[in-house]
C-alpha positions as CSV (number, residue, x, y, z in Angstrom):
1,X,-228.7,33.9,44.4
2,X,-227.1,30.2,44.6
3,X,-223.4,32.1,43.1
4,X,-224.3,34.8,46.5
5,X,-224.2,32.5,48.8
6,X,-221.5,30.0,47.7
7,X,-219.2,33.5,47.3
8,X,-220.1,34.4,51.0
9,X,-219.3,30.8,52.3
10,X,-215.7,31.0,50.6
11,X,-215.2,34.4,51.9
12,X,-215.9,33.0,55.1
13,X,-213.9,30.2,55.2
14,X,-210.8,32.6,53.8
15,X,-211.3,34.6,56.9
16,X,-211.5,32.0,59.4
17,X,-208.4,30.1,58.1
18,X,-206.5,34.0,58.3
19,X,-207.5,34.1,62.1
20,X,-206.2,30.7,62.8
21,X,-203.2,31.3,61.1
22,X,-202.5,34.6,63.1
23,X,-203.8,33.0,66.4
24,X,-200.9,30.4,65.7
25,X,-198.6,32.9,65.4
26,X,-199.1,35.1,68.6
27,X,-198.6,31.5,70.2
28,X,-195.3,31.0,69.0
29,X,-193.3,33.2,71.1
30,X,-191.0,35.5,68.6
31,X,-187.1,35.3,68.6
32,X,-185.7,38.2,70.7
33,X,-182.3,39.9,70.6
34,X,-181.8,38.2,74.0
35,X,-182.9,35.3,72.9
36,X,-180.2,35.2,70.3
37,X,-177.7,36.1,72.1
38,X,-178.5,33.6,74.9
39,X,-177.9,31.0,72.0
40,X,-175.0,32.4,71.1
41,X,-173.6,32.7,74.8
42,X,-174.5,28.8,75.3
43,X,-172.8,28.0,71.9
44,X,-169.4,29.4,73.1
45,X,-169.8,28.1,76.8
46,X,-170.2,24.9,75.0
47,X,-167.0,25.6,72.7
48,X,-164.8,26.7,75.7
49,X,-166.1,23.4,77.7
50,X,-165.3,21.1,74.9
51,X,-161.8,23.3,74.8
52,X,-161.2,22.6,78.2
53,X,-162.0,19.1,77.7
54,X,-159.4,18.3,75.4
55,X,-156.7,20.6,76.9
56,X,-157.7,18.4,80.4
57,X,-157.1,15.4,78.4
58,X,-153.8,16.6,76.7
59,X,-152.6,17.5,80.2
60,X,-153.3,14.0,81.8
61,X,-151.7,12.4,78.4
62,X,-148.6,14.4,78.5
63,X,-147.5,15.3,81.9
64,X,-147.9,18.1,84.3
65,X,-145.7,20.3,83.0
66,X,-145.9,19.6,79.2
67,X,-146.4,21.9,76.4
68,X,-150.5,21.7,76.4
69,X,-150.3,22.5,80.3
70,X,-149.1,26.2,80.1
71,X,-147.1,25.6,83.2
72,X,-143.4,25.9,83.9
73,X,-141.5,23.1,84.7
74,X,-139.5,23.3,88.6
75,X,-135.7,24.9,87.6
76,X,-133.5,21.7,87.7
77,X,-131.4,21.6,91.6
78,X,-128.1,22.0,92.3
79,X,-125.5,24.4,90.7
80,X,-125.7,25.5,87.6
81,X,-122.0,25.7,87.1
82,X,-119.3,22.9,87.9
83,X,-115.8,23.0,87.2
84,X,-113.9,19.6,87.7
85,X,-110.8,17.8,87.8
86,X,-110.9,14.4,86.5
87,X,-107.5,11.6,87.1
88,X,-108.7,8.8,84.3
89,X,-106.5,5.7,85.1
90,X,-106.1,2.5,82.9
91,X,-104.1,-0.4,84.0
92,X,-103.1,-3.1,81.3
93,X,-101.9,-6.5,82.2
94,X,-100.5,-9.3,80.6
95,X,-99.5,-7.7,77.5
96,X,-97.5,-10.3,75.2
97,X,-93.6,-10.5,75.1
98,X,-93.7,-10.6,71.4
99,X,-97.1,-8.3,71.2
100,X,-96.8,-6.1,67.4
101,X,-99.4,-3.9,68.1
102,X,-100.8,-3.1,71.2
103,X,-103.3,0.2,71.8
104,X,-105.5,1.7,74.3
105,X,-108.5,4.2,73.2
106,X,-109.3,6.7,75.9
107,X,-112.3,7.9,75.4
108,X,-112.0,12.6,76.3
109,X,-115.1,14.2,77.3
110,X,-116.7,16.1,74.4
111,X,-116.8,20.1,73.5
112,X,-121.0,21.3,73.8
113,X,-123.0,23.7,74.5
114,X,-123.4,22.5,78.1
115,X,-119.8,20.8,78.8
116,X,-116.1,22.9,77.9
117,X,-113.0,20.2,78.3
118,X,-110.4,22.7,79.7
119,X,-107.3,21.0,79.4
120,X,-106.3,17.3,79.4
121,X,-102.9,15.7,79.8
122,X,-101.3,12.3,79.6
123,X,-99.4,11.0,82.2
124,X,-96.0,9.3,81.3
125,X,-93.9,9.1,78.6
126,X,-96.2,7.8,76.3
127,X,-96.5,8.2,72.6
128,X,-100.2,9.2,71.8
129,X,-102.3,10.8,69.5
130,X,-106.1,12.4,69.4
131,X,-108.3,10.5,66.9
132,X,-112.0,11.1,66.0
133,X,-114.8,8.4,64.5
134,X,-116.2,9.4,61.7
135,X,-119.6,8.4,62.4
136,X,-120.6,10.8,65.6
137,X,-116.9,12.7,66.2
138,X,-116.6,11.4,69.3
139,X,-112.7,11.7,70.0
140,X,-109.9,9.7,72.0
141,X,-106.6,9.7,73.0
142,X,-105.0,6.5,71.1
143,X,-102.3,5.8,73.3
144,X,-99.3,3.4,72.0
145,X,-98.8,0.7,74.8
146,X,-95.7,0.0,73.7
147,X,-94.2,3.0,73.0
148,X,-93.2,3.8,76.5
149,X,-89.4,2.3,77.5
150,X,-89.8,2.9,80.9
151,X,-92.9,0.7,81.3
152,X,-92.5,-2.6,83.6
153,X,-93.5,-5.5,81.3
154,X,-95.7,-7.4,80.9
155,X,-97.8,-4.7,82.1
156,X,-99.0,-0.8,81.3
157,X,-100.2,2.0,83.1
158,X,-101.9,5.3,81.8
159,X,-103.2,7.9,83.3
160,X,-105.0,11.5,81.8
161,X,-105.6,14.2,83.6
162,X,-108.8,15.9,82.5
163,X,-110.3,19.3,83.5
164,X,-114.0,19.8,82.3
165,X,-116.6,22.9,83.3
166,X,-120.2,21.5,83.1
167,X,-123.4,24.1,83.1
168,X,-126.7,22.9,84.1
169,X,-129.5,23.0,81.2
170,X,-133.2,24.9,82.9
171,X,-136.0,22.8,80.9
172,X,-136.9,24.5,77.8
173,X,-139.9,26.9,78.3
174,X,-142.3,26.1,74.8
175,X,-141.7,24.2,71.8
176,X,-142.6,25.0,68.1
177,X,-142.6,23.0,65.1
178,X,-141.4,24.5,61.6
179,X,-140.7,21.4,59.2
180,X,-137.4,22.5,57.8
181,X,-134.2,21.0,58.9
182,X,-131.8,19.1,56.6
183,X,-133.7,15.6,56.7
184,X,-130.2,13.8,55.4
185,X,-128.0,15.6,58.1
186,X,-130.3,13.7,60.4
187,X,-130.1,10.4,58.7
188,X,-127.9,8.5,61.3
189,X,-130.0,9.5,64.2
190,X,-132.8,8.3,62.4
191,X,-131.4,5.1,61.5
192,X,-131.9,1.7,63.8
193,X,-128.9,0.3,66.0
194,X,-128.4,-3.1,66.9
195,X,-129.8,-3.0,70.1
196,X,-132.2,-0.3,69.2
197,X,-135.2,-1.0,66.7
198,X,-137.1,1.4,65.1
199,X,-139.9,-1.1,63.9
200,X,-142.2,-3.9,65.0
201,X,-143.4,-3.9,68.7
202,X,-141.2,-0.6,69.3
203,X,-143.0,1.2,66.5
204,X,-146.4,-0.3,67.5
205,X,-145.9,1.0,71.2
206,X,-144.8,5.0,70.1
207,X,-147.6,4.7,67.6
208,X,-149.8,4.3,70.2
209,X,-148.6,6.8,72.6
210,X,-148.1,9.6,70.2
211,X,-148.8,9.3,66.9
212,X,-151.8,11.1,66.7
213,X,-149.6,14.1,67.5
214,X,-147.8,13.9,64.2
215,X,-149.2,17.0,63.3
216,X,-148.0,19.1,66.3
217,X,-144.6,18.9,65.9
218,X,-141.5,16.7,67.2
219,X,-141.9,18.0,70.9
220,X,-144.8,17.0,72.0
221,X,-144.6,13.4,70.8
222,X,-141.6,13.1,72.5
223,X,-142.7,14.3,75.4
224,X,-145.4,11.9,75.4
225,X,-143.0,9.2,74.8
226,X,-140.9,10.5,77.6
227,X,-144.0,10.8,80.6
228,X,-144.9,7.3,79.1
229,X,-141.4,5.6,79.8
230,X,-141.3,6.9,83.5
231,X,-144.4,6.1,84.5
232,X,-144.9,2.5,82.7
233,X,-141.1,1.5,83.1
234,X,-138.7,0.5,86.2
235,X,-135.6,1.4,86.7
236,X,-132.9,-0.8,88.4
237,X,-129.7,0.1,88.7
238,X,-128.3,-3.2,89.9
239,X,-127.6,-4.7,86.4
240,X,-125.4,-2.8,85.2
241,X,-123.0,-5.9,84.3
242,X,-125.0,-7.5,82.1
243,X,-127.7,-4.8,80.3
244,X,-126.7,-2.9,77.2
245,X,-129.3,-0.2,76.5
246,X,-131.5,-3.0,74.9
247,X,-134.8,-1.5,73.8
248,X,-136.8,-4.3,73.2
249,X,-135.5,-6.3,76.2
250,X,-136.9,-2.9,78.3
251,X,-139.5,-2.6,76.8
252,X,-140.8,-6.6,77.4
253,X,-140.0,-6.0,80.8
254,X,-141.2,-2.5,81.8
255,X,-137.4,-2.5,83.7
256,X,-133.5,-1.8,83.0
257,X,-131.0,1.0,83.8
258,X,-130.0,4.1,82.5
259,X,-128.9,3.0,79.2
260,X,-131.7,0.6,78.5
261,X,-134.6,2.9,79.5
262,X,-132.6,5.7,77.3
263,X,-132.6,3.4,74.8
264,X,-136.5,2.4,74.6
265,X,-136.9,6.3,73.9
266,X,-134.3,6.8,71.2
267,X,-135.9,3.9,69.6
268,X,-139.4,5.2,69.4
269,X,-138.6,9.0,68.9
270,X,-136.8,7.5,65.9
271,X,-139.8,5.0,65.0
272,X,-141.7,8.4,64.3
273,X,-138.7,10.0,62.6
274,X,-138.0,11.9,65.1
275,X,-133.9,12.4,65.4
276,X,-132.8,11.2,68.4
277,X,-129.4,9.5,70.4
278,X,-127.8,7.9,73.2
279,X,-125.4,10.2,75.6
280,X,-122.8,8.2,77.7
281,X,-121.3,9.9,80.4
282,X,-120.3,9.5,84.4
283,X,-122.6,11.4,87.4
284,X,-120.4,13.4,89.5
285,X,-121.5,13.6,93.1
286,X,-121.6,16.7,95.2
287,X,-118.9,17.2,97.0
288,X,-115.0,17.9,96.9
289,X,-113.7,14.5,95.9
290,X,-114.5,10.9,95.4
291,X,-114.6,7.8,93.0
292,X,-116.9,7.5,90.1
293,X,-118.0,3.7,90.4
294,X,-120.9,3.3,87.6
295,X,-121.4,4.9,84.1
296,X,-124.8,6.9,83.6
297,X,-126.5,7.6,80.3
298,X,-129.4,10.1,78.8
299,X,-130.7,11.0,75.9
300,X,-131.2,13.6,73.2
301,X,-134.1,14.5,70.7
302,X,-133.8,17.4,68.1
303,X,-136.6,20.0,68.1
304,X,-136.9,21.6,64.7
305,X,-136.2,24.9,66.5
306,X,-134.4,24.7,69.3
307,X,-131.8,21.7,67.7
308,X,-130.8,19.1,70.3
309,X,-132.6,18.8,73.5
310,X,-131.4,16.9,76.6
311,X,-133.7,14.1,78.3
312,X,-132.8,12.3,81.5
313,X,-135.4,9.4,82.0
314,X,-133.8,7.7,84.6
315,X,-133.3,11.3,86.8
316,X,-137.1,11.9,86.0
317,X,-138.0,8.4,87.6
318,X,-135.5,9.0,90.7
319,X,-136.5,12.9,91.5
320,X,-140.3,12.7,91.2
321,X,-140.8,16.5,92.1
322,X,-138.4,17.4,89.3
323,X,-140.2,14.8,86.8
324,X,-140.5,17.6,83.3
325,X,-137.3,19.1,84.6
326,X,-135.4,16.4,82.8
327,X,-137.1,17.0,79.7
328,X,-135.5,19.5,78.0
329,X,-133.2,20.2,81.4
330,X,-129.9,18.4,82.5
331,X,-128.5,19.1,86.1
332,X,-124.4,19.9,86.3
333,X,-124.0,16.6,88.1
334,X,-122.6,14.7,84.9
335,X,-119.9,14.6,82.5
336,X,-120.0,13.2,79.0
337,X,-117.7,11.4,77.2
338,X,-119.8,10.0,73.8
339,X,-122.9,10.2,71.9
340,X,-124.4,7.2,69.8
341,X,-124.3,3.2,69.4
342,X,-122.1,1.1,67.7
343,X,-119.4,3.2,67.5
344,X,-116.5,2.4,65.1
345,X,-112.8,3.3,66.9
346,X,-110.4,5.1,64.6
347,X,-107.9,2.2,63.6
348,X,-109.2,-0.6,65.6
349,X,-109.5,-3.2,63.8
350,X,-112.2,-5.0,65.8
351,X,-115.8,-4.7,65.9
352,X,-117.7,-1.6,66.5
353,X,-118.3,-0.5,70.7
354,X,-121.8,-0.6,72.1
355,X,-121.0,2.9,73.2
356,X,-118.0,4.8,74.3
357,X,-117.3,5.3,78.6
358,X,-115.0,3.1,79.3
359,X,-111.4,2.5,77.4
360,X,-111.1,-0.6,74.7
361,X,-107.3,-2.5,74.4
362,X,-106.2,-4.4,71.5
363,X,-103.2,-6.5,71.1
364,X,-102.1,-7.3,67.6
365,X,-105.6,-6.4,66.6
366,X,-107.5,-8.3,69.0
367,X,-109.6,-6.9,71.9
368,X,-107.7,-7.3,75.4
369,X,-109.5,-7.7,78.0
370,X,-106.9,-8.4,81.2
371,X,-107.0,-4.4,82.3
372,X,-109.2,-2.2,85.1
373,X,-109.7,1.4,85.1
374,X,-110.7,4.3,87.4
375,X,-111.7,7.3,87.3
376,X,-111.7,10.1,90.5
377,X,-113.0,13.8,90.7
378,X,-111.8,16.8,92.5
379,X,-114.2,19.9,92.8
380,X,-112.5,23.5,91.9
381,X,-113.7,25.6,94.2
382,X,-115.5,29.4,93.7
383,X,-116.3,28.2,89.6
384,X,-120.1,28.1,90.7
385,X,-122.1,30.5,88.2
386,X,-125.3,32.2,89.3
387,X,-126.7,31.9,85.4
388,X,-127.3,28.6,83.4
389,X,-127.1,27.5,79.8
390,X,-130.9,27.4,78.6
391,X,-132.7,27.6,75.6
């Protein structure tokens, strides 16, 4: 009888736990198909607002127009076609009675994609011949000051006729990344110069500003480089005397002109082995005629597919509403006569130039310094183009 009862009492208790157990589970409210998917709709809202999130940050990092934006940069102003004539005068005094040796480098405006020299011609009866340095192939007319019998001594004068078609470059519209150019055909543009650093503060600084984009390819940390540098750095235009395109001089100051602020960003592209060089050239007003007073400089940066891209910091800074234009995008306004730094003339025997514009003299193998040069425009008309070099 005992055994009866103590088998009903467990039954009992089986039965009650059984009920409470099922009670529990018509509480808990089952997971639906809607349900599920309601999760699953959250979960990519989330995704798509963390996506936004970064691409928003990207944007404000880079630049309004930069490859994370998905927006076109403005089409650079002005003509996209410019033929000119250019009269490039050099006066020489003082030249030495008894004077050995005594040359001028002229310094031609180079063959690109963006820049045809036409036809040039010396002036005179001058004995003269075209020489290239080996380092960039920049090339100049190597004019023998004394060659001329005609010439009123103690004193020289050469002129050369230039005639050069420039085409605009529209800034680029994407850039990719593919890892597999010739590192060693890069290595000078990768190198430091002497006013140009690629370590220290100048490395710490592009670190900073884009080297957590290593991964996304040479165009976007240059562009981040480039939005940095006109919006953190001054430009002034008055000292053009006494500044030399030097990069960590700019970058102490936040200031400097064309060359220096040029300068800063071929020193941090290359910090991050990115290739990258100085352009020297001359702006060429609009309009028929006139004098070219100052020298202008830019820059270039090779993408590992689209090669050698132009960047004009100091027009970015000047033309706000055209700001991305200039990267990747060159206006017609400019000729250019040399790429690179310490350039070493062909058969000077002094020591290398800071960068090539302007001509270099040297009597019996010493830089003279008693000249003055020019250099005047003339506008051809009806060579306008309605299409642009772009890439």
């Amino acid at each position: 009888m005992r055994r009866l009862i103590v088998s009903i009492l467990v039954t009992a208790i089986f039965i009650t736990l059984a009920f409470v157990n099922f009670d529990s589970a018509s509480a808990k409210p089952k997971e639906s198909a809607g349900n599920k998917e309601k999760k699953e709709e959250k979960s990519d809202k989330d995704k798509k607002r963390d996506e936004e999130k970064s691409a928003s940050e990207k944007k404000q990092k880079c630049g309004p127009y930069c490859i994370h934006s998905g927006k076109k940069a403005p089409k650079i102003p002005g003509p996209t076609e410019r033929t000119l004539k250019l009269d490039y005068r050099l006066h020489v005094s003082n030249i030495p009675e008894n004077a050995q040796t005594a040359y001028a480098w002229i310094p031609m405006p180079r063959k690109t994609d963006y820049q045809t020299l036409i036809s040039y011609k010396v002036s005179g009866n001058w004995k003269y011949e075209i020489v290239k340095d080996s380092r960039y192939g920049n090339s100049f007319i190597l004019v023998n000051l004394l060659s001329n019998k005609n010439r009123k001594s103690p004193n020289a004068q050469v002129m050369v006729k230039y005639q050069v078609k420039r085409l605009s470059a529209q800034p680029i519209a994407k850039c990719k990344a593919r890892y597999d150019y010739n590192k060693s055909e890069m290595e000078r543009y990768l190198m430091p110069d002497n006013l140009v650093p690629i370590d220290g503060g100048i490395k710490q600084e592009a670190e900073r500003i884009a080297g957590g984009e290593r991964g996304e390819g040479f165009c976007i940390q240059a562009n981040l480089i480039f939005d940095d540098i006109v919006a953190t750095v001054k430009y002034d235009g008055s000292g053009f005397d006494i500044t030399r395109g030097d990069a960590i001089r700019t970058m102490d100051t936040r200031t400097g002109n064309s060359a220096d602020l040029n300068s800063l960003f071929v020193g941090e592209t290359r910090s991050l082995e990115i290739p990258s060089r100085l352009v020297a050239g001359v702006t060429i007003p609009i309009g028929k005629k006139g004098e070219i007073s100052v020298y202008h400089s830019w820059s270039e940066f090779f993408d590992l597919d689209l090669g050698w891209l132009p960047v004009d910091i100091t027009n970015a800074i000047k033309e706000k509403d055209y700001r991305e234009s200039y990267f990747g995008g060159l206006d017609s306004n400019r000729i250019e006569f040399s790429i690179g730094r310490d350039i070493i003339l062909p058969k000077s025997k002094s020591v290398p130039v800071n960068f090539a514009i302007y001509p270099h003299v040297e009597i019996d193998g010493k830089i003279h310094k008693d000249i003055k040069y020019s250099i005047s425009y003339q506008e051809i008309p009806g060579k306008g183009a309605k299409k642009s070099k772009t890439k």
